[in-house]
C-alpha positions in Angstrom: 0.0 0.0 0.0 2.8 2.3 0.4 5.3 3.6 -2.1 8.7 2.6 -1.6 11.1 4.3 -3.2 14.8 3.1 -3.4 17.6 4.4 -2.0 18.6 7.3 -4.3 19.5 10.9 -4.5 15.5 11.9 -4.5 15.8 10.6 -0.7 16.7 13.7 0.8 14.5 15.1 4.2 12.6 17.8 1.8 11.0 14.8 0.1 10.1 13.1 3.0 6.4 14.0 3.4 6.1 13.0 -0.2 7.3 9.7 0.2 5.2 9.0 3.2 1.7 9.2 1.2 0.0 6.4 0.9 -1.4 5.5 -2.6 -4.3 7.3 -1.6 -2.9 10.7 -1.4 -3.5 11.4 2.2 0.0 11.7 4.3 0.4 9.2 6.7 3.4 10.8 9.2 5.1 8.0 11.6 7.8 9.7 14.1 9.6 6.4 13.9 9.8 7.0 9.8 10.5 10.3 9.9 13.5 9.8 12.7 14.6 7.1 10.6 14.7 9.0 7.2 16.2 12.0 8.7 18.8 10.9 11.4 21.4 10.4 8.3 21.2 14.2 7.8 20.3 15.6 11.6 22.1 12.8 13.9 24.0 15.2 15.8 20.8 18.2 16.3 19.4 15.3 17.7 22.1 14.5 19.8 22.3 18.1 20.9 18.9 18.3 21.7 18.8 15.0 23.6 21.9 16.2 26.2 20.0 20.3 26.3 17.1 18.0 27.9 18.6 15.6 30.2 20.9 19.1 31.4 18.0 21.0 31.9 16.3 18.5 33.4 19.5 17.9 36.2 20.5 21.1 36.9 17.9 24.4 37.0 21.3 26.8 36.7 21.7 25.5 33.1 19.2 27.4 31.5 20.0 30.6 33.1 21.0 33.8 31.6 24.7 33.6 33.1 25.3 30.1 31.9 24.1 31.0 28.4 26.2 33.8 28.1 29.2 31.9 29.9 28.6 28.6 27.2 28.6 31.4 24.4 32.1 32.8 25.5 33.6 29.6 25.7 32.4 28.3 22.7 33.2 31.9 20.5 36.8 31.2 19.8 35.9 27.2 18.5 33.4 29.0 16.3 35.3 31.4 14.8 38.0 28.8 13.9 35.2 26.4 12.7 34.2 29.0 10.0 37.8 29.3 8.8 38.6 25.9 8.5 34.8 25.6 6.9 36.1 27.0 4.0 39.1 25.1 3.3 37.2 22.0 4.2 34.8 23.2 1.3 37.6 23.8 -0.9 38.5 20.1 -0.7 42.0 20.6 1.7 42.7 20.2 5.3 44.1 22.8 8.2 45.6 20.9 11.0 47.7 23.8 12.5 44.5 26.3 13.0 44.9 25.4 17.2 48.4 25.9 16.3 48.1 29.3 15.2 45.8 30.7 17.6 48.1 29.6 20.4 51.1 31.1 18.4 49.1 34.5 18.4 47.9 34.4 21.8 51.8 34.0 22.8 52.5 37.3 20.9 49.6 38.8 21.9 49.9 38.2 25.4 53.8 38.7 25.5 53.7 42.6 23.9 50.5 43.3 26.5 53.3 42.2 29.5 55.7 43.9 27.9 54.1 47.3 27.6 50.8 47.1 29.4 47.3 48.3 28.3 49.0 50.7 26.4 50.0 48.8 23.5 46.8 47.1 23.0 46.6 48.3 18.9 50.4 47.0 18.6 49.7 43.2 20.2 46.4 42.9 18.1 48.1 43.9 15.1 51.1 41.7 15.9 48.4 38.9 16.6 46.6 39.2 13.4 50.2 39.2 11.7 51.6 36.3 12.8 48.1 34.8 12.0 48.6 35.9 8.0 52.3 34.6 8.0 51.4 31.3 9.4 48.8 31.2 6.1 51.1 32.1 3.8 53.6 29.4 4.9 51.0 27.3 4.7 49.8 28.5 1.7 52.8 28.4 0.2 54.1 25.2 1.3 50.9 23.7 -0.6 50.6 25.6 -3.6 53.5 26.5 -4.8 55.9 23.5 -2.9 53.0 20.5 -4.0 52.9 19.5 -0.4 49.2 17.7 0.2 48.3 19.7 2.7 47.6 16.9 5.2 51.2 16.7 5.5 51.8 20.3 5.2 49.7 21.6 8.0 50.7 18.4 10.1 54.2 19.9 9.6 53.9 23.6 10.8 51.4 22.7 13.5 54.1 20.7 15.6 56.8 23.6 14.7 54.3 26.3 15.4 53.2 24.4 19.4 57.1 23.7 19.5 57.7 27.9 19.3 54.6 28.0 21.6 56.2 25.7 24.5 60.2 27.3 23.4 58.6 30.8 24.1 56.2 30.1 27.4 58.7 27.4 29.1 56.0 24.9 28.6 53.7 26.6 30.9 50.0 27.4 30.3 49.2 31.7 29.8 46.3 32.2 32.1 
């Protein structure tokens, strides 16, 4: 009585509802069909909403304003290097040394504000973002113009860049 329809590239979420008709023409919506046809593309919103329950359910401080704003924070920097690396993943390469690089500018950063103080705020984000754009190029060059795959590339510079990292700090953490 139902329409099967083979596993194909018309099996997508947004064709769903159509799928589900009976032969008659009147939709006949299962949960369990639905989850089913749609966990392949929404596993892990599922996931995430699953845990935002069961937390909300344990604990009544994890819906509150504070720990919003306090999840946001933490999660800002992750996000911001999760769009980057978005678009070389969507360019069909790979950036291993992103973690690297932000803990090489955060050094520098963190280094000229001890230095000089609040005073030289401009010079350390500058000095930041620069050692950010060198770190690319070298990267970028190493894999265009050098025919590293950049797997190997980015595997390379992220161990000297977390070396320099540890060589500068003394191996301890910048808190």
């Amino acid at each position: 009585m139902y329409r099967r329809i083979a596993a194909s590239s018309r099996n997508t979420p947004e064709t769903f509802m159509e799928d589900c008709e009976m032969d008659t023409g009147r939709p006949n919506f299962k949960v369990k069909q639905f989850f089913l046809n749609t966990t392949k593309y929404y596993a892990i919103i599922y996931v995430q909403i699953v845990l935002f329950i069961i937390l909300s359910l344990s604990s009544s401080a994890f819906c509150s304003g504070n720990n919003v704003l306090n999840i946001l924070r933490q999660s800002a920097i992750t996000a911001i290097l999760g769009a980057g690396e978005f678009f070389v993943l969507v360019s069909g390469m790979i950036d291993l040394s992103i973690a690297s690089t932000l803990a090489l500018s955060g050094v520098v950063f963190s280094a000229i504000i001890r230095f000089g103080n609040i005073q030289l705020l401009a010079v350390a984000i500058i000095a930041a973002l620069l050692v950010g754009i060198i770190i690319g190029l070298i990267n970028g060059l190493l894999v265009s113009k050098l025919k590293i795959v950049p797997f190997i590339a980015t595997l390379g510079t992220m161990e000297i860049f977390r070396g320099l990292v540890f060589l500068i700090t003394g191996s301890y953490p910048i808190i």
